[in-house]
N, C-alpha and C positions, 0 to 999 in steps of 0.2 A: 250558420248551421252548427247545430252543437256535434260534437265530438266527444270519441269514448276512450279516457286514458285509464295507462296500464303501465305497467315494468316488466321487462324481461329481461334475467338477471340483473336485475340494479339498474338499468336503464330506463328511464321513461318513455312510454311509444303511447302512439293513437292514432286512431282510426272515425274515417269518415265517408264522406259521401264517393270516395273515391273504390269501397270494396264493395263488393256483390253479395247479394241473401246468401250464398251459398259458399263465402268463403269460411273456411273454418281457422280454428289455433292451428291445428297442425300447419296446413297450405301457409299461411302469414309469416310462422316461425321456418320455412325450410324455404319461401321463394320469395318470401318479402327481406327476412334478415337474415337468411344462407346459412340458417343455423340446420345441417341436417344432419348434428346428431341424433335428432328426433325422427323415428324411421317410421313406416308405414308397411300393412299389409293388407288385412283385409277392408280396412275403412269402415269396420261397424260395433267396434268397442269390442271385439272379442279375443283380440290375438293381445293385446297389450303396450306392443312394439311401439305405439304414440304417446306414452305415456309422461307427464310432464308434471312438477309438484305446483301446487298453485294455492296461495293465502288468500282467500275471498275477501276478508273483511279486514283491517288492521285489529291486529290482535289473536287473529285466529291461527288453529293448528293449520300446517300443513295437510293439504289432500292432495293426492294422486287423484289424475284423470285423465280421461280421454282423450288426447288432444285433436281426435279426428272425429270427434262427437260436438263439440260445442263450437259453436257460432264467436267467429269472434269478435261480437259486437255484443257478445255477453260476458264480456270479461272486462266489463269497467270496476277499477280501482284493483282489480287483483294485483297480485308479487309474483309473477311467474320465473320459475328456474328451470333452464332445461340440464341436458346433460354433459354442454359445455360449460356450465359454473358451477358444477359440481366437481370437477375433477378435469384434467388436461396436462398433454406431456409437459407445457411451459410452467404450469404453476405448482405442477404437482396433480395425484392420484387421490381420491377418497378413499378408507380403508377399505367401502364397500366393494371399489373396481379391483382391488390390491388382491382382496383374497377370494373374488369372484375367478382372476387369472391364475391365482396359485394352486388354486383345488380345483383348476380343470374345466370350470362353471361355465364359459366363455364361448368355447368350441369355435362355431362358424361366427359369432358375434354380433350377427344382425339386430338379435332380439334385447341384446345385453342392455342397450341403456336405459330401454324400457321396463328393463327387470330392477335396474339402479334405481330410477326414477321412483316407481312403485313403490320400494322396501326403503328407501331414504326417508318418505314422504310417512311412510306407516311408522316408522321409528323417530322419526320426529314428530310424530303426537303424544305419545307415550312410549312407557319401556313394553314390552313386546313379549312371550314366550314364543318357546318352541313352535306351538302349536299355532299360536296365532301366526307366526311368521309362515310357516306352512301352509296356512289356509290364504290367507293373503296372497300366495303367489300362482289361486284360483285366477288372479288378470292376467299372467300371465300364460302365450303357447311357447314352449319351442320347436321348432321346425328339426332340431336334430335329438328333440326327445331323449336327451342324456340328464335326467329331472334331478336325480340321484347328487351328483359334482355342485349342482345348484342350491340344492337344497341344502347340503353340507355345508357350503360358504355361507349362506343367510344367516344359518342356524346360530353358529358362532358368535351372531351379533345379539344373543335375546338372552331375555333379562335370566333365565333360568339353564342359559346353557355352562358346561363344565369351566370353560373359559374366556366370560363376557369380550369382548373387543370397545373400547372406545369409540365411540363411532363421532366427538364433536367435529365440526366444519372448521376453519383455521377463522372464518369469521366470529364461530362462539368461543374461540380461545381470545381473544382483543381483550386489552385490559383496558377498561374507564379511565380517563387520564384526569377527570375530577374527582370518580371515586376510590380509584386505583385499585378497583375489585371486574371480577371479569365480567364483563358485556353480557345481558342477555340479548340485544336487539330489542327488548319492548322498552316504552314508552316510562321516564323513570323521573325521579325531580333533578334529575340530570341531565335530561335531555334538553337543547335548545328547542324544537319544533318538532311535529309533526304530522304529516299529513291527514286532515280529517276531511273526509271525504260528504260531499252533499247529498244527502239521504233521501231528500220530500222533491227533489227536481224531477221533470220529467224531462228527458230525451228525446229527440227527433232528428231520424241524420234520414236523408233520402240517398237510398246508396244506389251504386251506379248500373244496377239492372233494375230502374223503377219501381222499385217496392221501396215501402214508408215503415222506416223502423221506430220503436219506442222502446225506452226502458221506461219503468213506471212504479212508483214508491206505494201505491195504493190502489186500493178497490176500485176507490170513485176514479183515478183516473183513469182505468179500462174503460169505464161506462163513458165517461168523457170523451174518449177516444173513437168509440164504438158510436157515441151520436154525432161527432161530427164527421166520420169516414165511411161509416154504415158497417155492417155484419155481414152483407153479400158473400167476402172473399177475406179470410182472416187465419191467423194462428196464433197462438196463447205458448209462449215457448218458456220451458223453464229450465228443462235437464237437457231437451233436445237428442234424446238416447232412443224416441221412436224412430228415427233414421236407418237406424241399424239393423232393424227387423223391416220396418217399410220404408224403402227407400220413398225417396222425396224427388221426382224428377223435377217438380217444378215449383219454387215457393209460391204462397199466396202474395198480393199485393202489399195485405197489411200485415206485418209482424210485431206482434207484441211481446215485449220480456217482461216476465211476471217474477224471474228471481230473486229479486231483491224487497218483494211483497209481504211484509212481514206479518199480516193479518193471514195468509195463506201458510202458515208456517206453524208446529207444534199440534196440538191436542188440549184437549178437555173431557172433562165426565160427567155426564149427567146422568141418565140410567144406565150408560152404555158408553162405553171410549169411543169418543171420537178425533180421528186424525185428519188433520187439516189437509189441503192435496196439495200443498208448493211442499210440504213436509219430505226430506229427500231417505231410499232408501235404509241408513246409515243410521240415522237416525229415528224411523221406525223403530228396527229394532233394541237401539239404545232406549227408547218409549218402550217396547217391550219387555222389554230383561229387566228394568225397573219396576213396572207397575205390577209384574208376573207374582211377586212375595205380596201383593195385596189380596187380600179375601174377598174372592167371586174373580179374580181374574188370572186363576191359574191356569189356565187354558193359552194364555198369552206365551207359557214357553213353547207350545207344538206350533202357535205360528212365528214363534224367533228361530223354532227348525226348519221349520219353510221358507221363511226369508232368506237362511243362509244358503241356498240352492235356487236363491232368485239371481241372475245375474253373477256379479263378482264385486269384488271394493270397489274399485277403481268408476265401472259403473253405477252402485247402489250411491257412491258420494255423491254424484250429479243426477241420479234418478225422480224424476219428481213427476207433475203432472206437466204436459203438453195436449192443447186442445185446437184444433182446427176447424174451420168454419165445415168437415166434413162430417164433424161428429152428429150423431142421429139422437135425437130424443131419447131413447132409450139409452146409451152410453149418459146424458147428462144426468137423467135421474138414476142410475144406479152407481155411476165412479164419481158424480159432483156432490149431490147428496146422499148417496148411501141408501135410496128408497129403494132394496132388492125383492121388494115385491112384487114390481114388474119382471116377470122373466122375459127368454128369450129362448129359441133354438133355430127356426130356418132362418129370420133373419132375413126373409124375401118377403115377407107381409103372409106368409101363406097357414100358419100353425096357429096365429093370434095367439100366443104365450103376453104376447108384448102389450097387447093394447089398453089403453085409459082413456081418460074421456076428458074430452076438450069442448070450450065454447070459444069460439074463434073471434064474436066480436059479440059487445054489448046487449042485450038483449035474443040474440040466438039463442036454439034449443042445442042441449048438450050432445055430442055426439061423440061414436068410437073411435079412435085411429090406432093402427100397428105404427108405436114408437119407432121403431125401428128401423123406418123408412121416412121416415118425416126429421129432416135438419135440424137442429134445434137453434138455427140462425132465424129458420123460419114461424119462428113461436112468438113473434113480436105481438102480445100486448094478450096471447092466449089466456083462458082460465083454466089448468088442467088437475084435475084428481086424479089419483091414484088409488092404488086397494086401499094402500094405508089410512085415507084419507075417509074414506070409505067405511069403512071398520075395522075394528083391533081389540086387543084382549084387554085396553086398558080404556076405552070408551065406550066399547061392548061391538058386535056384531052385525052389519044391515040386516034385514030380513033375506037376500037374497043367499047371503053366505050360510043362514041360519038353513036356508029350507034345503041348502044344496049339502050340508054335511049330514041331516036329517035323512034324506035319502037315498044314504051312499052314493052320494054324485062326485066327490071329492075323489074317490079313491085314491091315488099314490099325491095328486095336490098339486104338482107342480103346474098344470095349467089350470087349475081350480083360477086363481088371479083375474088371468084374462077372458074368459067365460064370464065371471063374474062383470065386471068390464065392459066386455060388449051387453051384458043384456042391461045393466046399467043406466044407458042411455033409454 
């Protein structure tokens, strides 16, 4: 049975058929390896307090994340550091814990190494301002709301403050004893080895509350997976951050991890940007603030304002798509492909905002259904159009759209779609 390795602080661990759908990083790091300087609150990515840095890919910056949001059966090949290899009375303090305690920042302490974790992780990707150090410590609550002492000590570390602080780790002070220049940690022609991790493999560990895990490098192995387990009872997991708003009392049988889906990942342009759905919040906006100076797509900074009041860091870095065998037709066409034609508002089949039109098997006559109510587990082998499919301003118009804006049938439009839709058929 395959197995998913990992390091925590510089150790190697893994995990197998021995944990449950429902263990997470946090639970593994504080009852599996008694490391609980990793604390916990609320359990839904909003307080901070679990916070742990984590190297996804070799090579990659450090991210701060949730560690009471991800599954830890989705953390194969990561470098996880908690708050005991950052800093401890035996080895010594990071500067961050040093001047977090001098200016006050500390208080009752619970929250502290969550707020360490955080701002280590965001300063080890790049140098940092004021202002980004500030907004950054949106992952962060405290409990005794003295923001001011905290704030003060972060500040200190960013690249634009009166008096930078050094913030390297005693590991990025090492000197190369073949180069006798100092150590980055990456990959150099001085390195003897290093871990290069299997990319196109798939996964399968049966873990110990009978559900069938996968991770999975590709498209095709979902469909793979899905014909020979069935679509009945499934989940598509990638950020795993829907938790935290609906909870999850019970996993499905099948769990799929789609994080490492590289085809699910980034954007393209064609008349119109489009963003891939494994693409994690973080990088949105990085797609945004980029392509925003291109002409026709200045509109892209009022939604890089919007993003920054979606969530927080720590969640937007592991934010992506997760899909469950409970999702509804209507959720597939308009968050999988973008087809927002179909609207929505009761959401009980009763408005028909939602409805398109399906042929359910080979030679059948087409008929309507409220997306919205119909699974999209359930759509095996369907033919379904949509408005768009239907007419558009760049194929031209059905007759039906044509006779219904002719005489003011449309009015305000939003359910113009699905009118259209049901007479359709």
């Amino acid at each position: 049975m395959d197995r998913v390795n990992f390091s925590v602080n510089g150790a190697n661990h893994s995990v197998g058929c021995e944990v449950r759908s429902t263990t997470t990083l946090l639970e593994y790091l504080r009852h599996h390896l008694e490391l609980r300087g990793t604390k916990y609150k609320c359990l839904e990515g909003g307080c901070g307090s679990c916070i742990v840095s984590a190297v996804k890919r070799h090579g990659d910056k450090p991210q701060g994340v949730n560690s009471c949001m991800v599954s830890i059966t989705s953390c194969k090949d990561w470098e996880i550091t908690t708050i005991e290899k950052v800093g401890n009375r035996l080895d010594g303090y990071h500067p961050l814990q040093t001047t977090l305690a001098a200016k006050g920042g500390s208080q009752c302490g619970y929250c502290s190494p969550g707020m360490i974790m955080n701002i280590y992780s965001y300063l080890k990707a790049k140098p940092r301002t004021m202002r980004e150090i500030e907004h950054a410590l949106g992952s962060n609550l405290c409990r005794c709301t003295g923001y001011r002492p905290i704030l003060e000590a972060f500040k200190t570390f960013a690249s634009d403050a009166p008096k930078p602080t050094d913030i390297l780790d005693i590991e990025d002070l090492k000197i190369c004893k073949k180069s006798g220049e100092s150590c980055s940690g990456l990959k150099c022609e001085h390195s003897d080895w290093c871990i290069v991790p299997k990319h196109n493999e798939v996964l399968h560990i049966k873990l110990s509350d009978d559900r069938d895990w996968y991770r999975v490098a590709s498209l095709i192995d979902v469909f793979n997976i899905w014909e020979k387990n069935g679509t009945e009872c499934y989940m598509l997991i990638n950020g795993n951050t829907g938790k935290g708003v609906y909870p999850i009392l019970e996993y499905p049988k099948l769990l799929i991890d789609i994080s490492g889906v590289s085809e699910l990942k980034g954007y393209y342009i064609d008349q119109n940007l489009v963003l891939l759905g494994g693409t994690t919040l973080v990088e949105v906006l990085h797609i945004f603030k980029t392509l925003a100076n291109n002409e026709g797509f200045c509109y892209l900074n009022v939604l890089a304002d919007h993003l920054e009041k979606v969530a927080h860091v720590t969640v937007r870095n592991v934010l992506g798509s997760d899909a469950c065998s409970t999702d509804t037709l209507t959720d597939f066409m308009r968050y999988r492909h973008g087809l927002h034609g179909t609207k929505y508002m009761c959401r009980e089949g009763g408005c028909g905002a939602c409805m398109v039109s399906v042929v359910k098997s080979p030679g059948q006559a087409p008929m309507s259904v409220n997306s919205c109510l119909v699974g999209v587990a359930s759509c095996s082998n369907w033919e379904i159009t949509t408005i768009e499919g239907l007419g558009n301003r760049l194929k031209g118009y059905h007759p039906l759209q044509k006779a219904l804006a002719k005489n003011n049938g449309s009015q305000c439009g939003y359910c113009s779609p699905g009118m259209i839709m049901n007479m359709y058929k």
